[in-house]
C-alpha positions in Angstrom: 43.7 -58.8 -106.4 46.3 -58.8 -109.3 48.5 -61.1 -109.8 52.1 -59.4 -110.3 55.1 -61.2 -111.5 57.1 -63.1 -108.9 59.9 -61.1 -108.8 58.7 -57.3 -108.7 58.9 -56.8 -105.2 63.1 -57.8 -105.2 63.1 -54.6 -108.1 64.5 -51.5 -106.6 62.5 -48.4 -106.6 64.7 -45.5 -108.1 64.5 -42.9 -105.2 65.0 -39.0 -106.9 66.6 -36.4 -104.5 63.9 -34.9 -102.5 62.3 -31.9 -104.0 62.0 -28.1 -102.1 58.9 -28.3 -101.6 58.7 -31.8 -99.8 61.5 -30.5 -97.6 60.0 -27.2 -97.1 56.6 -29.2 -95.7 58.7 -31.7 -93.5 61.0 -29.6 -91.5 59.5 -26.1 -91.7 62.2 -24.7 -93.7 61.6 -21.5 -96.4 65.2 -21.2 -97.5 66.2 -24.7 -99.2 69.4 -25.2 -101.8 68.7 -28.3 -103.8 72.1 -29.5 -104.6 71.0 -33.4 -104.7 69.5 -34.1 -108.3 72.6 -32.6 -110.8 70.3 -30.0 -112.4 71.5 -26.8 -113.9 71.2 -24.1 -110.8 69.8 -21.4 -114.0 66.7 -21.5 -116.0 66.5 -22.2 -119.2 67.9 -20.2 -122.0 65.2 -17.1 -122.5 65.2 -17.6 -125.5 63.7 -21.4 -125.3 60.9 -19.9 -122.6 59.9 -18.1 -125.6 59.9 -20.5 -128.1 57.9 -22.8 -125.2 55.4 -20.4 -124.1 54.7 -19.3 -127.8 53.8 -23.2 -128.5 52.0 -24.5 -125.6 48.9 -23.0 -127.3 49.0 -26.5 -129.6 49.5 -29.2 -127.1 45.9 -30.0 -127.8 47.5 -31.9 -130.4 49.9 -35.1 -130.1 53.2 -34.6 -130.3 54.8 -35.6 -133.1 56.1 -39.0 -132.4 59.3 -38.8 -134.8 60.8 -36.1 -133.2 61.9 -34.9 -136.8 63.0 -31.7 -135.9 64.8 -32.0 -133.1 66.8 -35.1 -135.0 67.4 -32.9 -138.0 68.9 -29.9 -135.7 70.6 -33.0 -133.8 71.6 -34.4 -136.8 73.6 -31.1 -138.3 75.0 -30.5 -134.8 76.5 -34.1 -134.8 77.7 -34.2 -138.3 75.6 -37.5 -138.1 72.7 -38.8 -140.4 69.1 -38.2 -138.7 68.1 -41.6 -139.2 70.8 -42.5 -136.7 69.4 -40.5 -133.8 66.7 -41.6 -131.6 65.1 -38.9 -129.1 63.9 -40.1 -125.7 61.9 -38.5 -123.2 65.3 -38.2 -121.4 68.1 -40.2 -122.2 66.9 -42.6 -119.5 64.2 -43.6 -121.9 66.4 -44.4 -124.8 68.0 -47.0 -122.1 64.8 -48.2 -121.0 64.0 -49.3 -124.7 67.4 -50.5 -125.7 67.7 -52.1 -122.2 63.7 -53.6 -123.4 65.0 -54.6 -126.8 68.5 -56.4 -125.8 67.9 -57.9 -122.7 65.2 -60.2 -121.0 64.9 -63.4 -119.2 67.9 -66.1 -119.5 70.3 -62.7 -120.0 72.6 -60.6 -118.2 73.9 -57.0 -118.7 76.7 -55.6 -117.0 77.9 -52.3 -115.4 80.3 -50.0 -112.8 79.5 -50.1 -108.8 78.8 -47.0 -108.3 77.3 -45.9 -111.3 74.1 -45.0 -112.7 71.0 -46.4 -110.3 68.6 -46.6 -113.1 71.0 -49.4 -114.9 70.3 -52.3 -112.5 66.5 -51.0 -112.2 65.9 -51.1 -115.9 68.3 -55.0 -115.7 66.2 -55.8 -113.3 62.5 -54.9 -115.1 63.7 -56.3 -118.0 64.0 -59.6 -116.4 67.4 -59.8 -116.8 70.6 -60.3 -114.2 72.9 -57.4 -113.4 76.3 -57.7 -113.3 77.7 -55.3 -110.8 81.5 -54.8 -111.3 83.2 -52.4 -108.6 85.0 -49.0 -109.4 88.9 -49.5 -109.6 91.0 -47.2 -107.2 90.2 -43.7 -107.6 86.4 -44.3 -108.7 87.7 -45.4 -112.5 85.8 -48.0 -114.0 87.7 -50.8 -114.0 87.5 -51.9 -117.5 89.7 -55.0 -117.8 87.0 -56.6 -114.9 83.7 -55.7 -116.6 85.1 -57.0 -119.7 86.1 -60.1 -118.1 82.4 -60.4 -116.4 80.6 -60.4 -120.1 79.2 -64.1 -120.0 77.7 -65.8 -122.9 74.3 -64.6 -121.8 75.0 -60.7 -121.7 73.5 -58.5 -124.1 74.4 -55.2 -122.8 76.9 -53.7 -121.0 76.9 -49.7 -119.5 79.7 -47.1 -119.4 79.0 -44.3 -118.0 81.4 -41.6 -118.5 81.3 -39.4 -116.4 80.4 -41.5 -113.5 77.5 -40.7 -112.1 77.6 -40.7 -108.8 81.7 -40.0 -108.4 81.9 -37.9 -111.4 85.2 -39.8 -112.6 85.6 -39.9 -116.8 87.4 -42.7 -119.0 90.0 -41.9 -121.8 88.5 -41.7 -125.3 91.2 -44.6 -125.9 90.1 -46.4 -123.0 86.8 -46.3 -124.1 87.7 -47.2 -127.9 89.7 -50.3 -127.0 87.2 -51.5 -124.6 84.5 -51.3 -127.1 86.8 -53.4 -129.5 87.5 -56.0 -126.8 83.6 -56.6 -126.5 81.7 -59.5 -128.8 80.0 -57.2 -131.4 76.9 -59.2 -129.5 76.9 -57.2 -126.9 75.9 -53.9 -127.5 77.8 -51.0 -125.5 76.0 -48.3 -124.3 78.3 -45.2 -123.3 76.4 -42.9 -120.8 77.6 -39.7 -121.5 74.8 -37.4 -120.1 77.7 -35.3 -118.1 80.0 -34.7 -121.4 78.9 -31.1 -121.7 80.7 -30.2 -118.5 84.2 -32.2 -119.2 87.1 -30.1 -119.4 89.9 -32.8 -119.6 91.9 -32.9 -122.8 91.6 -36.4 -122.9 88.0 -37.6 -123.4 86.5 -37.3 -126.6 82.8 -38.5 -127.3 81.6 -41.5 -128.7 79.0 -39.3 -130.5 81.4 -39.0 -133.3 81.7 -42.6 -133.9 78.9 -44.7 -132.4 76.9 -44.8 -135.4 79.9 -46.1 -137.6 79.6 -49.2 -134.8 77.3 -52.1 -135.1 76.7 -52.3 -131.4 77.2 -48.7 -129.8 75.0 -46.3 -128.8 76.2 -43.1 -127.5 73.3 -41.6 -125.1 73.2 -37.8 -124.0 70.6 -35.2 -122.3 69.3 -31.7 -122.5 68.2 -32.4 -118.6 71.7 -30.9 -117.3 73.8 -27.9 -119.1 70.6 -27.0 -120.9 68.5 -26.8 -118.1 65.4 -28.9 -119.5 65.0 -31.6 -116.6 61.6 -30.8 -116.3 60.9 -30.7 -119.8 62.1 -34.6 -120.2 64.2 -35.0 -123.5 67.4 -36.5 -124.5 68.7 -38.8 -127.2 70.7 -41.8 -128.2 73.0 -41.7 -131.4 73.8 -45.3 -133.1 73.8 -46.8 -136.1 70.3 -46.8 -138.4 69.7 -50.3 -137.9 70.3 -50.5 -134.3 67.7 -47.8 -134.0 64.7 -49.2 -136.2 64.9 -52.8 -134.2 65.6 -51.0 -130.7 62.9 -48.6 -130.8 60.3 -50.8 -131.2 59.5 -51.0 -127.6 59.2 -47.4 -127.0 55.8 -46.1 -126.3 54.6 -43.7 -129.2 54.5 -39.9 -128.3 56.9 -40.1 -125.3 58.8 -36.7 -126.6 56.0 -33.7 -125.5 56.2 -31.3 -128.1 57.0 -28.4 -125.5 60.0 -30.6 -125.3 60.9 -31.0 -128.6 60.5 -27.1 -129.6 62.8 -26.5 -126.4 65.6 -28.3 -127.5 65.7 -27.3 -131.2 65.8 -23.9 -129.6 68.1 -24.9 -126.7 70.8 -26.2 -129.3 71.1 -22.9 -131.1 72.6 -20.9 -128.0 76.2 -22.8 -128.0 77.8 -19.8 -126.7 75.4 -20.0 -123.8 76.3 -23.1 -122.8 80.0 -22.8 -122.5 79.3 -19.8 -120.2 77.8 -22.4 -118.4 80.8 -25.2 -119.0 82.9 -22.2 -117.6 80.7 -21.3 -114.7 80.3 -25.3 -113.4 84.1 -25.5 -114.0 84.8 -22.4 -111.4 82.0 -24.2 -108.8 83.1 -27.8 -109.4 86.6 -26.4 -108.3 85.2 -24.5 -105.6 83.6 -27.7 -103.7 86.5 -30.0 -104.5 89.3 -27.3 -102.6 86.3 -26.4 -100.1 85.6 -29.8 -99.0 90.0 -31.2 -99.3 90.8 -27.8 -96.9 88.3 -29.8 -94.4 90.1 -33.4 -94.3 87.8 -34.8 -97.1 88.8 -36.3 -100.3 86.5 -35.8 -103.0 87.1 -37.9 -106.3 88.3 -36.5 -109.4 84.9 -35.3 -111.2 84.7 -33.8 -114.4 80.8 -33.8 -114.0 78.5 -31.4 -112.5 78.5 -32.3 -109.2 81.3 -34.0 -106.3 81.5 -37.2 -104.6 82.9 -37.7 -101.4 82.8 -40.0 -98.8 82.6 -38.4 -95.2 83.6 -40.2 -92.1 80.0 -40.9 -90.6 77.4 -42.9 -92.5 76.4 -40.9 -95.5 72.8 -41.1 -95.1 73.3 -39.0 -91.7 75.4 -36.2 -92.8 72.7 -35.9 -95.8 69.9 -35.1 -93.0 72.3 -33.0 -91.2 72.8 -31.1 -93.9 68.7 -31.6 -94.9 68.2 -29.7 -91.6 70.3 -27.0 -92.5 68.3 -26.5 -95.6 71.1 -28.0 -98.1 69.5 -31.2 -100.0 72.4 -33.3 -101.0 72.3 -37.3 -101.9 73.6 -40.2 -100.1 74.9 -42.7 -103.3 76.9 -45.7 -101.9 79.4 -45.4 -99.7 79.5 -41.6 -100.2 77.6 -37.9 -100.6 76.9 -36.5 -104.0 76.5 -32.4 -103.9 75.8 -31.4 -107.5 77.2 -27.7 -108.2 75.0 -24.8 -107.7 75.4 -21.2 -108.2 78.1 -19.7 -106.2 75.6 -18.8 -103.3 74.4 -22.2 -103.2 77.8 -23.7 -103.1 78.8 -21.1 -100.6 75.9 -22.1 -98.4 76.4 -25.7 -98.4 79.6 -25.3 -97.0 78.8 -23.2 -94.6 75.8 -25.9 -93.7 79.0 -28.4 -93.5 80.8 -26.2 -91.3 77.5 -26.2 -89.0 77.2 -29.8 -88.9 80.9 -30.5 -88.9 81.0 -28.5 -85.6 77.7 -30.4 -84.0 
């Protein structure tokens, strides 16, 4: 029998949305909308399905572990140099490593409540304690707390704009003077893996200025307006040095190379993805007006999906609405629905209305 580390069993499992075919085997159901994960409701770009079916014939090979091409494409996209990006398989594993790198016994790292499960998982593997600092009225981060929660032993802290699960952003000036207010021993990691679908004149990325920072790091996906969840790939942008001593706990080959081809590619179809900015802009409105018309109030989301909170427990309105063949996710104290296509969205309300009436 192994002998595991003492605390393993208090670490929190991260629990994905359920997929359609899990669903589909439990309850018997052949039409299912998966609105529960915040994935892009449209394949990928045709044009990356080429350039990913005309290279899987040379993933007998390793992938190359650099990621070269995909930083240079990043790197001209960003106006930024390429040795200050750093590509992930998913931006979750660029905050796995940095989380790795930072943190550890004997420190703390702090973050919102609700926000992002994955940043008191990876607190927690890392050994470290997580600092949980509530959302301020109206699901904003409440900046002035989590700054005054940094203790001597914190090496990290997380902002995650938007919010993931409420979908709420902070002000680029918010963010800048928060960033200021933080020992430059703490390293500030701003989430931004929703920025693609903000339409609010005041946020502004940290993208453009992270790597200017001695301890920022400015993390964003292709899992979400480009449509490669399944393809795993996302990156970090900070400053060269950060970079070189960070990565060092990141397992070699993690980007596939069916990855890496898809995002050079995906990158090169801008125009595609503001269709797409428009067309979650139009759905995300939708489900907002939808859901206020019935007595709820959603929170203000700039994301790709809406938080609510709904009078019964959230867990039981999610398997209400399972049972109607609508997958949504219960996330704190409320129900995540990500934006679909307009059929999707359509349907999910109508599931509502169904178990509304019930």
């Amino acid at each position: 029998m192994p002998k595991y580390r003492s605390d393993l069993m208090s670490i929190p499992s991260y629990v994905p949305g359920k997929p359609i075919e899990e669903v589909a085997r439990e309850l018997g159901l052949t039409a299912i909308d998966k609105l529960s994960s915040n994935e892009c409701p449209t394949e990928p770009f045709p044009a990356v399905v080429d350039a990913i079916t005309e290279a899987a014939s040379h993933v007998n090979r390793y992938p190359e572990t650099s990621a070269h091409r995909v930083r240079l494409a990043l790197a001209k996209y960003h106006d930024v140099d390429p040795t200050e990006v750093w590509v992930g398989a998913g931006s979750s594993d660029v905050l796995r490593s940095v989380a790795l790198s930072v943190g550890g016994p004997g420190t703390s790292a702090v973050f919102a409540d609700p926000s992002f499960i994955l940043y008191p998982i990876t607190t927690m593997i890392c050994g470290a304690e997580p600092i949980a600092v509530p959302l301020a009225e109206g699901y904003r981060h409440d900046l002035e707390a989590m700054r005054d929660a940094i203790r001597d032993d914190t090496t990290i802290v997380y902002v995650c704009s938007p919010n993931n699960p409420t979908g709420g952003h902070t002000s680029i000036d918010d963010v800048r003077s928060f960033i200021d207010s933080v020992p430059e021993s703490v390293l500030v990691v701003v989430d931004e893996a929703y920025a693609e679908y903000v339409t609010s004149n005041d946020y502004a990325s940290m993208v453009t200025e992270a790597a200017s920072r001695p301890n920022v790091i400015a993390l964003r996906t292709f899992s979400k307006i480009y449509g490669l969840a399944g393809l795993r790939i996302g990156f970090g942008i900070a400053n060269a040095e950060l970079i070189r001593s960070a990565q060092r706990t990141q397992a070699p080959f993690s980007v596939t190379t069916l990855a890496q081809v898809a995002a050079v590619e995906a990158l090169k179809h801008q125009d595609l993805v503001a269709q797409r900015l428009a067309d979650n802009a139009v759905g995300r409105s939708y489900l907002s007006s939808e859901l206020t018309s019935r007595g709820f109030t959603p929170a203000p989301t700039q994301a790709n999906f809406v938080y609510f909170e709904p009078d019964q427990p959230p867990r039981d309105l999610a398997d209400a609405l399972m049972a109607n063949g609508v997958i949504v996710r219960p996330l704190g104290g409320g129900v995540r629905v990500s934006v679909g296509t307009q059929a999707e969205n359509s349907r999910f309300i109508s599931a509502l209305d169904t178990v509304m009436v019930n």
